[in-house]
C-alpha positions as CSV (number, residue, x, y, z in Angstrom):
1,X,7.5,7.3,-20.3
2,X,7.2,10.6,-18.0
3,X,6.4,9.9,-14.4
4,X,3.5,11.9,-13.0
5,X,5.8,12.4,-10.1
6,X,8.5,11.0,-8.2
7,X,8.1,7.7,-7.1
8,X,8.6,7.1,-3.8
9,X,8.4,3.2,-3.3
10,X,8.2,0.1,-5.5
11,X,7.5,-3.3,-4.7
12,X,7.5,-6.2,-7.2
13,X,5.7,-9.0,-7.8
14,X,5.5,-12.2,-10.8
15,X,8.6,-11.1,-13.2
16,X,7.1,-8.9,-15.0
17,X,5.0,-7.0,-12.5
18,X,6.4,-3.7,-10.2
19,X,4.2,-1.3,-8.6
20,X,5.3,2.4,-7.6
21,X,4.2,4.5,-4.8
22,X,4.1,8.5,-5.5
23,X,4.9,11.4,-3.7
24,X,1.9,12.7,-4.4
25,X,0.0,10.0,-3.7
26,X,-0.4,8.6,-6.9
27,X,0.4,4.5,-8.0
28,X,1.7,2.9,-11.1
29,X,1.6,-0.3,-12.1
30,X,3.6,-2.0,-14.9
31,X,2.9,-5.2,-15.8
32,X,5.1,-6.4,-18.6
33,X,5.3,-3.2,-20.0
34,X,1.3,-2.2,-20.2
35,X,1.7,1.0,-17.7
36,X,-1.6,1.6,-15.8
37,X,-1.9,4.8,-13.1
38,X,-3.9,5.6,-10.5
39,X,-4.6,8.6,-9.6
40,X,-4.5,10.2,-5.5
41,X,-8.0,10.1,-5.7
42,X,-8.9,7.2,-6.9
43,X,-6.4,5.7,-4.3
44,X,-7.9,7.0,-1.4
45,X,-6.2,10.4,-0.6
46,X,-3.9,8.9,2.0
47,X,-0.9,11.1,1.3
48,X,2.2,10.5,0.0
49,X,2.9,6.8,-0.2
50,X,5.2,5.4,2.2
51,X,4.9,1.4,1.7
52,X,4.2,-1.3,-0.5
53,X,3.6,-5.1,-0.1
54,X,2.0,-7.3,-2.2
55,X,0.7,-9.8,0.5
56,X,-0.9,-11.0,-1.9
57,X,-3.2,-8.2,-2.3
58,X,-1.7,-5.1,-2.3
59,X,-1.2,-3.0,0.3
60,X,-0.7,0.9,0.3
61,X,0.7,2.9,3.1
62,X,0.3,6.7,3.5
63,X,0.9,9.4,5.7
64,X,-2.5,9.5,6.1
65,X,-3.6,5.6,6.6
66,X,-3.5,2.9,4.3
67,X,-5.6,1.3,1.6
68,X,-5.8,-2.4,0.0
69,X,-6.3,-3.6,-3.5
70,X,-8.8,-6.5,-3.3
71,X,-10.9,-7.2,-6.2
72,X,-10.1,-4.3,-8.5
73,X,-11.1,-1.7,-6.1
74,X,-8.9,0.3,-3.5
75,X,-10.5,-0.2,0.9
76,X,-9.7,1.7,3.4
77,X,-7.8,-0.2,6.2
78,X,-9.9,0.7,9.6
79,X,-9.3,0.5,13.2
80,X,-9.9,1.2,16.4
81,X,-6.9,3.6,16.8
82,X,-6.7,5.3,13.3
83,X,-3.5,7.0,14.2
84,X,-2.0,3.7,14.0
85,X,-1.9,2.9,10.7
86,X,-0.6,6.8,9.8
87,X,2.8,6.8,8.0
88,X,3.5,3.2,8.1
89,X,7.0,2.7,6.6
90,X,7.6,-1.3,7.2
91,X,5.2,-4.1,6.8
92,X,5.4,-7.8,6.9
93,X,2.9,-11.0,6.6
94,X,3.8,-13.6,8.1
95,X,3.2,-17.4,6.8
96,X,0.1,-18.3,8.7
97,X,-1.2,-14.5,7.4
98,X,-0.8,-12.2,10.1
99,X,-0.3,-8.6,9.4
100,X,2.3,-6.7,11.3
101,X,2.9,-3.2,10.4
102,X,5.3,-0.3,11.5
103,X,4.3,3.1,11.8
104,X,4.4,6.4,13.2
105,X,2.9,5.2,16.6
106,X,4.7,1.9,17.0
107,X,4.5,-1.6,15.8
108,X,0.7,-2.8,15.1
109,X,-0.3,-6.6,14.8
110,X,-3.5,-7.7,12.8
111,X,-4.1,-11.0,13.3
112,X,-5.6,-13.5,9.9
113,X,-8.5,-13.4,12.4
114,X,-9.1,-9.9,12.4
115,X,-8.2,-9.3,8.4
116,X,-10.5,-11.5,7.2
């Protein structure tokens, strides 16, 4: 196949389905076996990838911030305190759809509230 680069993390989905974070800041995706990537750019320039979850949208986590696949296109999380959501390594939603996220600066909740 030749990776662009190194992947860095992967998270999985349906059988079938795995996504890959890149070093450089790149993502694949392979769903059953149709390979699609996306390049830094169109990602959102947020660094080397540090975490995936699909939640069920997928979310991206950088050195830089983090990014969400909603509807085809990639958004850039914001907040109030950027430096939060910088190399965010652990993430977890729970059941009722809170966001809680681990980072650089500490653990962060984002309440269903709040992300919709």
């Amino acid at each position: 196949f030749g990776w662009p680069v190194k992947a860095n993390r992967r998270t999985v989905g349906a059988p079938g389905l795995s996504w890959f974070g890149m070093y450089d800041g790149s993502l694949v995706n392979i769903d059953n076996g149709k390979v699609t990537k996306y390049s830094a750019a169109q990602v959102g320039d947020i660094g080397t990838i540090t975490d995936l979850q699909l939640a069920p949208e997928l979310l991206i986590a950088g050195q830089k911030g983090m990014v969400v696949l909603c509807d085809g296109k990639f958004r850039p999380l914001v907040s109030d305190l950027p430096e939060a959501l910088l190399y965010v390594t652990g993430m977890l939603t729970t059941a009722n759809g809170d966001h809680w996220f681990n980072g650089r600066h500490g653990i962060v909740h984002v309440s269903k509230a709040s992300w919709d």
